[in-house]
C-alpha distance (Angstrom), angle and dihedral (degrees) to the residues before:
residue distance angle dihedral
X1 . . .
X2 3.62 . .
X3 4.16 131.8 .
X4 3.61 118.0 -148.9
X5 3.95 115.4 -165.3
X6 3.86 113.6 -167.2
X7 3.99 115.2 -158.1
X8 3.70 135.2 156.7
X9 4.60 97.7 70.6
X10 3.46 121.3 120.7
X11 4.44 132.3 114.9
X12 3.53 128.5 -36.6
X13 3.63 133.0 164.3
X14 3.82 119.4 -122.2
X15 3.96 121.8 -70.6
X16 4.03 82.5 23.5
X17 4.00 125.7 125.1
X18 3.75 132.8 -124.0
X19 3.79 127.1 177.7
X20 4.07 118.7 -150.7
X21 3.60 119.5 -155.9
X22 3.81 119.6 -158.1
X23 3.77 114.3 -168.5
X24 3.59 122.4 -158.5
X25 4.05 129.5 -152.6
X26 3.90 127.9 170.9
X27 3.69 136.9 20.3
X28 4.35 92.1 14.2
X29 3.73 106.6 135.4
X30 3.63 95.3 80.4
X31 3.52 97.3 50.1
X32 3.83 116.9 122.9
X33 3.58 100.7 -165.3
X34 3.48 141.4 5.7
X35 4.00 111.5 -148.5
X36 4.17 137.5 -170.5
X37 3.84 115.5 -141.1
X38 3.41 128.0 173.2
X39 3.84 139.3 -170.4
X40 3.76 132.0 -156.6
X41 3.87 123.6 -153.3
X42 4.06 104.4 -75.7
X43 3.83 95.9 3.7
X44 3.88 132.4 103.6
X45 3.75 118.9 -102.8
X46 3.82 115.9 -95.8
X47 3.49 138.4 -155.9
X48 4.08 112.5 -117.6
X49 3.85 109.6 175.0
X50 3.67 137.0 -15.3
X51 3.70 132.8 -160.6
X52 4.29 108.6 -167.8
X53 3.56 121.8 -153.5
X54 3.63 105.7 -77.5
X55 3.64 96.0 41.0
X56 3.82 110.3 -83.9
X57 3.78 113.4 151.1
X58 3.85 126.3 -145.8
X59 4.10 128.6 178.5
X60 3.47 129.2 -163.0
X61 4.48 102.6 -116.4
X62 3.80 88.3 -113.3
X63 3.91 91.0 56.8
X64 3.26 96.3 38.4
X65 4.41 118.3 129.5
X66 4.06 85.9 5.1
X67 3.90 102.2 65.2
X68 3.50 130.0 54.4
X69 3.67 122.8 -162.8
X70 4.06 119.4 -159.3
X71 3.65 147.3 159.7
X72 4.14 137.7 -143.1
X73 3.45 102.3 -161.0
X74 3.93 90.6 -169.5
X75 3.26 89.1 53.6
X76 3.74 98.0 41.2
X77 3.74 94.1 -138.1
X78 4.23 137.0 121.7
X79 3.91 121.4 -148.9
X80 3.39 134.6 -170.0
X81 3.76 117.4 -161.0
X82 4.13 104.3 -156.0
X83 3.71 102.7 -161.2
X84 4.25 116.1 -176.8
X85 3.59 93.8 22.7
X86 4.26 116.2 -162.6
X87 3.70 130.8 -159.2
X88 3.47 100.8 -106.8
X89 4.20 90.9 58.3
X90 3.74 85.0 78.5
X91 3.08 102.1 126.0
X92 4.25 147.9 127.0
X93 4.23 100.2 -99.2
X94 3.83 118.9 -160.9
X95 3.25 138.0 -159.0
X96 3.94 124.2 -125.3
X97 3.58 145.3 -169.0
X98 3.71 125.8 -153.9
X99 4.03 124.1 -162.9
X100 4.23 104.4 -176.6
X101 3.31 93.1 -161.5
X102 3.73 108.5 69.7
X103 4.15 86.5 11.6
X104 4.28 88.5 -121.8
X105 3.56 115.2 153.1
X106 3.99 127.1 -170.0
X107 3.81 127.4 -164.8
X108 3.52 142.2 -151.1
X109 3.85 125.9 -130.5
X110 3.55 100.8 -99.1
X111 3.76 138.9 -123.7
X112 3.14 126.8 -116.7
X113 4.34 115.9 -127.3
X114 3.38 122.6 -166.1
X115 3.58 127.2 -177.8
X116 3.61 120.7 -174.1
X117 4.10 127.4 -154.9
């Protein structure tokens, strides 16, 4: 079992900056990647950024040179730095916790992003 706690969403205008945290606690040193989604009102939920296990970075093309995806492992904690924000990134981003080997994923609660025009 894992728990993932998001923190750090709230409003920003357009072009602004947010940081999320997403703090881990349990069963993490078998996870092989730790992932941002989000999901706006009435759409699906969408993978943003990933950082796997031994540090390899992936970013969804519409995030890509604005959002920056990282891990302390002393700290047990992800981040993703969302630089140039735009209106329609408003959205509730989650947390999530991959283990390959018997495909399980957990999730955090969510935070809720707003950015305003």
């Amino acid at each position: 079992q894992v728990q993932l706690v998001e923190s750090g969403g709230g409003l920003v205008q357009a072009g602004g900056s947010l940081r999320l945290s997403c703090a881990a606690s349990g069963s993490i040193y078998s996870i092989s990647s730790m992932n941002w989604y989000r999901q706006a009102p009435g759409k699906q939920r969408e993978v943003v950024a990933t950082v796997t296990s031994n540090g390899n970075r992936f970013y969804a093309d519409f995030v890509k040179g604005r959002f920056t995806i990282s891990r302390d492992n002393a700290k047990n904690t992800v981040y993703l730095q969302m630089n140039s924000l735009k209106p329609e990134e408003t959205a509730v981003y989650y947390c999530n916790a991959y283990y390959s080997g018997n495909s399980v994923s957990y999730w955090g609660q969510g935070t809720q992003v707003t950015v305003s025009s």
